[in-house]
C-alpha positions as CSV (number, residue, x, y, z in Angstrom):
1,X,20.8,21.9,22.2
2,X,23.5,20.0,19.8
3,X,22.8,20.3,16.3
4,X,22.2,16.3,14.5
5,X,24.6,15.4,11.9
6,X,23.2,14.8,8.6
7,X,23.5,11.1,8.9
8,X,21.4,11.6,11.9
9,X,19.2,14.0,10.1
10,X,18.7,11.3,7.3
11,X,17.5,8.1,9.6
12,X,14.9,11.1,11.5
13,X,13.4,11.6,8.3
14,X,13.2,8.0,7.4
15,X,11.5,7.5,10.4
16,X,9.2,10.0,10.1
17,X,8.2,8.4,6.7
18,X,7.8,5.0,8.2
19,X,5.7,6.1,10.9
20,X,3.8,8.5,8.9
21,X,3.2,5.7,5.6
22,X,1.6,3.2,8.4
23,X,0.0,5.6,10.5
24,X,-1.8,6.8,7.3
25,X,-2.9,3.8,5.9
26,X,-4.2,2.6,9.1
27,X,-6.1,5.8,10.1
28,X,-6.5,7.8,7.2
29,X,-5.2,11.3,5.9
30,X,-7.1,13.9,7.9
31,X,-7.1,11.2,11.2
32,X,-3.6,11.3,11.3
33,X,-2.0,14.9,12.8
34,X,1.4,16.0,12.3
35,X,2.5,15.7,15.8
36,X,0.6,12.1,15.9
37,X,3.4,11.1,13.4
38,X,6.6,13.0,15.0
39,X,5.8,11.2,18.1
40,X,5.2,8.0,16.1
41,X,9.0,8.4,15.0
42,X,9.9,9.6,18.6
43,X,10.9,12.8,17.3
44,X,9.5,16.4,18.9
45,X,7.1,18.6,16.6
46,X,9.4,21.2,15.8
47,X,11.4,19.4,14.1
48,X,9.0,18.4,11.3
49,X,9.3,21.4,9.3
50,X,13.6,20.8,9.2
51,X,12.4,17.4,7.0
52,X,9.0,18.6,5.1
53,X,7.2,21.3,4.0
54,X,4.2,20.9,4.5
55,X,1.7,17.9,6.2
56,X,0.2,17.2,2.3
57,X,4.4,16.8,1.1
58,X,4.5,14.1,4.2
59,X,1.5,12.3,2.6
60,X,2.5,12.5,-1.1
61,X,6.0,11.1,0.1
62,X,4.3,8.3,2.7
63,X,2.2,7.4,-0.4
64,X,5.0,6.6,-2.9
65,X,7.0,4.8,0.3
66,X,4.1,2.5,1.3
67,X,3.6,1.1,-2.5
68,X,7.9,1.2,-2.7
69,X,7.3,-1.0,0.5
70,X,5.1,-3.6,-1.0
71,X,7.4,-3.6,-4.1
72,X,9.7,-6.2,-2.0
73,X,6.4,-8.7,-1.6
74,X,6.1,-8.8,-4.7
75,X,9.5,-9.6,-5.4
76,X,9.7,-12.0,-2.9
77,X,6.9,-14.0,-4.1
78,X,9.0,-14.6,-7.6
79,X,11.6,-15.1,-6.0
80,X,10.1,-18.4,-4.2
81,X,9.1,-19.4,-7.4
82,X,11.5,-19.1,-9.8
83,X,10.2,-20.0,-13.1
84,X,6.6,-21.1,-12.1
85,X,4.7,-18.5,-13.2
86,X,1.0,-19.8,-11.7
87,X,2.4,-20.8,-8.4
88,X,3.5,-17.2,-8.0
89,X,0.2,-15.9,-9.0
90,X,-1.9,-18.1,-7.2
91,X,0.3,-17.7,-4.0
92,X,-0.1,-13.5,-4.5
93,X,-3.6,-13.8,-4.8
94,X,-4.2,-16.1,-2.0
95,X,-1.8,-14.1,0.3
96,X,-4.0,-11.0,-0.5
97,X,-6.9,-12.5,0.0
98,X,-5.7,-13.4,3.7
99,X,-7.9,-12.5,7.1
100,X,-4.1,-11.2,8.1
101,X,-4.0,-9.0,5.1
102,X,-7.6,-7.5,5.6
103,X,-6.5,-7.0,9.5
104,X,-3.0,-5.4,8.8
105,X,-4.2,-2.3,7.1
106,X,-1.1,-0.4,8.5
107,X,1.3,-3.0,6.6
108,X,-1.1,-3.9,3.7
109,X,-1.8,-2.4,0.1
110,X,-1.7,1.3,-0.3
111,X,-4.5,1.2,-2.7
112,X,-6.8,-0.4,-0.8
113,X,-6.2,1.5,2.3
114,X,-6.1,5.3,0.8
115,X,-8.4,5.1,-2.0
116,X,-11.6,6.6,-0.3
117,X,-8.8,9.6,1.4
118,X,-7.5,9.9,-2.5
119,X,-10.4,10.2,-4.0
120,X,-11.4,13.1,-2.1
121,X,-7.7,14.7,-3.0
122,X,-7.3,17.5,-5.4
123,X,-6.9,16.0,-8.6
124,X,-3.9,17.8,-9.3
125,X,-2.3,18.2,-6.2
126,X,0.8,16.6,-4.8
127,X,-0.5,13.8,-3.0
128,X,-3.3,12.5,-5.8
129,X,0.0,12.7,-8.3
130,X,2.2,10.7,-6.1
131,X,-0.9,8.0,-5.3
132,X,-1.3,7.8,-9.6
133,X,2.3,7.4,-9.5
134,X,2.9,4.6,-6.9
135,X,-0.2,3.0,-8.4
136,X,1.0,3.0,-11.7
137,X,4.0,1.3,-10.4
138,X,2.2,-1.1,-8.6
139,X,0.0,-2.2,-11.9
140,X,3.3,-2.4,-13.8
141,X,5.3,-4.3,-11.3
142,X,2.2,-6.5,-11.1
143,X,1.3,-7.2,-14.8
144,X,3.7,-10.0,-15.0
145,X,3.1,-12.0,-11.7
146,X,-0.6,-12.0,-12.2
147,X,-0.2,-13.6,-15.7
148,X,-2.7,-16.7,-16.4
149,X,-1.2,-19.8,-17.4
150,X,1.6,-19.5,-19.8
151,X,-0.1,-16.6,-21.4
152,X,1.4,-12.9,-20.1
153,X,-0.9,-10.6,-18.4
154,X,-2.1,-7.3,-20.6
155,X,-2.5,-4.6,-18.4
156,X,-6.0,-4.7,-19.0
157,X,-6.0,-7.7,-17.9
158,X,-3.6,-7.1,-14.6
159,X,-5.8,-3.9,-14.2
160,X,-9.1,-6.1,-14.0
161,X,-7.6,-8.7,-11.2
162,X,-6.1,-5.5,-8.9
163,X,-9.6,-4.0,-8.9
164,X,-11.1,-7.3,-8.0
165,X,-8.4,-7.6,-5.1
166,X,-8.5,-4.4,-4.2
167,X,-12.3,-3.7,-3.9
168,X,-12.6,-7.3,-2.2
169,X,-10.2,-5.9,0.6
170,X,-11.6,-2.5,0.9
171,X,-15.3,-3.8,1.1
172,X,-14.0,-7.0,3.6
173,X,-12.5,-4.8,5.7
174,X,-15.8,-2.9,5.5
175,X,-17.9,-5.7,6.4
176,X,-15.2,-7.2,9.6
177,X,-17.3,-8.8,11.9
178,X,-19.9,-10.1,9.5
179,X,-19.9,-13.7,7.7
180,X,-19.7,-11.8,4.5
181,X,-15.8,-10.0,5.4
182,X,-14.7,-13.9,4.5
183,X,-17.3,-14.9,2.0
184,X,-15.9,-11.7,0.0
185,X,-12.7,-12.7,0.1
186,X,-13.0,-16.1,-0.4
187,X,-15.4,-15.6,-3.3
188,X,-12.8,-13.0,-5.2
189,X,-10.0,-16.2,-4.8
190,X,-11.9,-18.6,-6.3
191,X,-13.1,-16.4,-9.1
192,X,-9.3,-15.4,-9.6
193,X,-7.8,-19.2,-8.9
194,X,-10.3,-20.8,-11.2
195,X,-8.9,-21.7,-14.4
């Protein structure tokens, strides 16, 4: 069988990190297998170990490339609105609050998608360190478009509207099929629009 040339080698591992940061988001750590993923990226099982060394390196890396993902959202959103800081924010919050965020869990935040998986991580291990670490980034990238008014956000502050956000997703997509999926999500938006 022909060896892959490195540029080859490079886009196989790239798409082994793109199938593996949605297929975890949508299905969890532990319901995701490492051959679920290689097939995902239309690649054989035996190759896996030629890009990672382990399944837990192939989640700590999908972890920091789903919240690198998002990064461009957020971008995108300033971009739209140049210098009008609450249009941004409002349009961020009311995008996250969406029916077609809390349905898209593949493609949607890594925070509120992996939290319950992360929590039950080894505090020290590879894959809680790179979650912290893409979170981290997340809040930090954040802190700026989710400032009220004219006023910059703290990180306090930016902390207290991601938890909102995030814990309204987790517990709407908890609730799906209920009244109360939208109520939740509707209730966080106004509570975070209101001025």
């Amino acid at each position: 069988m022909p060896r892959v040339s490195r540029k080859e080698a490079d886009q196989h591992r790239e798409d082994v990190l793109k199938a593996a940061s949605r297929l975890f988001l949508e299905h969890g750590i532990d319901g995701v297998s490492v051959p679920a993923v290689m097939a995902e990226a239309g690649l054989t099982h035996g190759g896996f170990y030629g890009h990672f060394d382990s399944k837990e390196a192939l989640v700590a890396e999908a972890c920091m490339r789903a919240f690198e993902d998002r990064r461009g959202t957020y971008d995108g959103i300033e971009d739209r609105n140049g210098t009008d800081k609450k249009s941004a924010r409002a349009e961020f919050i009311k995008r996250y609050t969406t029916k077609g965020h809390r349905d898209a869990i593949g493609l949607g935040c890594p925070a509120a998608a992996m939290c319950g998986d992360i929590a039950r991580e080894n505090p020290k291990g590879q894959i809680r360190t790179a979650f912290l670490s893409g979170f981290n980034s997340m809040v930090e990238r954040l802190t700026p478009l989710l400032s009220r008014k004219k006023k910059a956000a703290s990180r306090e502050d930016a902390l207290a509207q991601i938890s909102m956000l995030v814990g309204a997703l987790v517990l709407s997509r908890s609730t799906k099929g209920s009244p109360v999926s939208d109520e939740i999500m509707q209730s966080v938006r106004t509570a975070l629009l209101e001025e």
